[in-house]
C-alpha positions as CSV (number, residue, x, y, z in Angstrom):
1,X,-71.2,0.4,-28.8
2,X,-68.2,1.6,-30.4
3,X,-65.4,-0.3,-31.4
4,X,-61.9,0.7,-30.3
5,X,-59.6,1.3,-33.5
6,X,-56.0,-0.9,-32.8
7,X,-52.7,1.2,-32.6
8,X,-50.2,0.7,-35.1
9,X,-47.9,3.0,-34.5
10,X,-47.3,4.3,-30.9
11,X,-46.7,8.4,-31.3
12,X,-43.9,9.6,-29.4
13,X,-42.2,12.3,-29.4
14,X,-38.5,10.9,-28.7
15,X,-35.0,12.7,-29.1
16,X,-33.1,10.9,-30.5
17,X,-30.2,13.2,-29.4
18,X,-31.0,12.4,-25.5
19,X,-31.4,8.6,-26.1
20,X,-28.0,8.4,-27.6
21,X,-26.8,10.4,-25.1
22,X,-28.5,8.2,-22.0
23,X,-26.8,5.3,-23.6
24,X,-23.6,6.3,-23.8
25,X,-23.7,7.3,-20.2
26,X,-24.8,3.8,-19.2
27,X,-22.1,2.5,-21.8
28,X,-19.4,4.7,-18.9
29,X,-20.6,3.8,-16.0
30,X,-20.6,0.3,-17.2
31,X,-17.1,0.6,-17.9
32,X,-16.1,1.9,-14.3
33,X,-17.6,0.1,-12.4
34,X,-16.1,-3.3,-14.2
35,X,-12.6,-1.0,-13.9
36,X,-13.4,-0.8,-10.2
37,X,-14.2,-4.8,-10.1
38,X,-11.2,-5.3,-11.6
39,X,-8.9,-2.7,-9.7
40,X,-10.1,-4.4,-6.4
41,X,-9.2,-7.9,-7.9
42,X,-6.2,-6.8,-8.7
43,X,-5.1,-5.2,-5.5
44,X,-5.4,-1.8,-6.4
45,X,-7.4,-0.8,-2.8
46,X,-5.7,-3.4,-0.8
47,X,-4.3,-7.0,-0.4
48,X,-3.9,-8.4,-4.1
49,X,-0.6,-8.4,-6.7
50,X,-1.0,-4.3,-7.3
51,X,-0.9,-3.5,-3.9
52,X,2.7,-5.3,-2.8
53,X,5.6,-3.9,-3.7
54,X,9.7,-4.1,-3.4
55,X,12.1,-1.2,-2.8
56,X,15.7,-1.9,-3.4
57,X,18.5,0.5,-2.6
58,X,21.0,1.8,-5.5
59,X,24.0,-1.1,-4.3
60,X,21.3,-3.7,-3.3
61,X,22.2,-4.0,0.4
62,X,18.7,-2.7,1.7
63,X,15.6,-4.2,0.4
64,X,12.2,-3.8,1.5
65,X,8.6,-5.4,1.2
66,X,5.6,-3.8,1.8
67,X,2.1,-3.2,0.6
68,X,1.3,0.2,-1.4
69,X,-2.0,0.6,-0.2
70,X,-3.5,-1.1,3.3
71,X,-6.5,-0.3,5.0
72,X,-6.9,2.1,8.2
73,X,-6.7,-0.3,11.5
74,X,-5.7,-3.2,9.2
75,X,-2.3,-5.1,9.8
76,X,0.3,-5.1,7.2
77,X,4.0,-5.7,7.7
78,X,7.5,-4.2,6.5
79,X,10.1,-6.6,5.8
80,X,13.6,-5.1,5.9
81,X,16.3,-7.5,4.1
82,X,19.8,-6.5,4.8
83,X,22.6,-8.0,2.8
84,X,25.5,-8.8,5.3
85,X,28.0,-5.7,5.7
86,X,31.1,-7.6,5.5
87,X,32.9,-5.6,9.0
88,X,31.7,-8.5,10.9
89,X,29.4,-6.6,12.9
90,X,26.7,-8.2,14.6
91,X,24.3,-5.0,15.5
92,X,22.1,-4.0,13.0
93,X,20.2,-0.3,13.5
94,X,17.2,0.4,11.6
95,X,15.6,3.3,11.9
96,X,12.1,5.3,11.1
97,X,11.1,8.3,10.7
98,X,8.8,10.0,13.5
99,X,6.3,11.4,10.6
100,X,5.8,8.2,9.2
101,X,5.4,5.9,13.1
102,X,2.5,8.6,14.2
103,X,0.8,7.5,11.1
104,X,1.0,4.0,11.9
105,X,1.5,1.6,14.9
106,X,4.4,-0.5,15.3
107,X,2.7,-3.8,17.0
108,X,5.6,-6.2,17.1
109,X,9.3,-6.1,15.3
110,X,11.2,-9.9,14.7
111,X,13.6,-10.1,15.9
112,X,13.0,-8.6,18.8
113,X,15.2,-5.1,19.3
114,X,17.8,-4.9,22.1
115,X,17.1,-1.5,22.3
116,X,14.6,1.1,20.8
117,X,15.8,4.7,21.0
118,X,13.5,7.6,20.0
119,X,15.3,11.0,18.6
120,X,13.1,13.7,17.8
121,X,12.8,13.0,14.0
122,X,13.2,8.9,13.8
123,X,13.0,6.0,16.3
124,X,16.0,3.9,16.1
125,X,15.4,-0.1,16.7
126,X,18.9,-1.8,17.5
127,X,19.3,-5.6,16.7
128,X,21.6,-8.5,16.9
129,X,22.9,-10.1,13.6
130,X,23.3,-14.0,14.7
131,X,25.5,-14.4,11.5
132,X,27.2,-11.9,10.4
133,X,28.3,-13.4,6.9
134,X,24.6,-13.7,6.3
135,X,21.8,-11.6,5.1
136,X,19.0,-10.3,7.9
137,X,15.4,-10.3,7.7
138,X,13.8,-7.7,9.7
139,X,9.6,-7.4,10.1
140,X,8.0,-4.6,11.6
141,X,3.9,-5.5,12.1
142,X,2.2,-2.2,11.5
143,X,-1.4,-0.8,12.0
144,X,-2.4,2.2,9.7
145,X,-3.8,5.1,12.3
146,X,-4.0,7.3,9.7
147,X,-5.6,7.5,6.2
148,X,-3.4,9.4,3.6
149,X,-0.6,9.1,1.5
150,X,2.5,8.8,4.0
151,X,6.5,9.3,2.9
152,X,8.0,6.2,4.8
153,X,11.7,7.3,5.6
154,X,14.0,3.8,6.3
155,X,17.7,4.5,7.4
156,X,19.8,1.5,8.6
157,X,23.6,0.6,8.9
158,X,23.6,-0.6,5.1
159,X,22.3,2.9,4.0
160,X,19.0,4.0,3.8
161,X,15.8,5.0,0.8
162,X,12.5,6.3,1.2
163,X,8.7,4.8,-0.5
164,X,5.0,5.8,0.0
165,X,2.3,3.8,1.5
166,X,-1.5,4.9,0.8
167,X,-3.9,4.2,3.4
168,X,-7.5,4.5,2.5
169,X,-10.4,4.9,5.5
């Protein structure tokens, strides 16, 4: 019977080219998907510090909290601060655009409006200042209905400014 000579050296025929090649695409897709980790950590596709955020207008009398990027049918909330006006009034009107409310669902606003008017490019929410020496939080619980980037249009009696919310499917 014949004996089977041992290997010592395997023979393959290996680019070397294509191997570096392989491994530096691993190297990538290692790298995204900790970036993606990361991202989501961070708040980058929803709740987390990336994705809250706070607009101020020019003179300071408007100020407004939201999240930068919510989910599609998740809650999230707006929350309107308005610096007192000094007139001594004691209605407040905020109002949004109509593009931005058929994107979204207005579920509750607190205080609750006296009145709520609709014109044909914003709906106007009318509230009661109980002091009027002192500022007025305002909170509009929203459901996204629609994924996309959406222009959010505020106007109120202290002046008004304009942000984007993403919402992602």
């Amino acid at each position: 019977m014949a004996r089977a000579r041992p290997v010592t050296s395997l023979d393959l025929d290996q680019d070397a080219g294509a191997v570096r090649r392989a491994w530096r695409f691993e190297r990538v897709g290692w790298v995204m998907i900790a970036l993606a980790i990361a991202g989501g950590l961070a708040g980058a596709f929803g709740d987390g510090p990336l994705s809250s955020a706070t607009v101020v207008s020019a003179d300071g009398r408007v100020g407004v909290n939201f999240e930068r990027v919510v989910r599609y049918k998740a809650p999230s909330t707006l929350e309107v601060r308005l610096a007192p006006d000094g007139t001594g009034d004691t209605t407040v009107l905020v109002s949004l655009d109509t593009a931005y409310l058929r994107a979204v669902e207005v579920m509750r606003v607190t205080p609750e409006p006296v009145r709520v008017r609709a014109w044909f490019d914003r709906v106007e929410y009318q509230l009661l200042r109980p002091d009027p020496t002192h500022s007025v939080m305002i909170s509009f619980a929203i459901q996204a209905g629609a994924p996309g980037r959406h222009r959010v249009r505020l106007e109120t009696t202290s002046g008004s400014m304009e942000f984007d919310q993403l919402v992602l499917p």
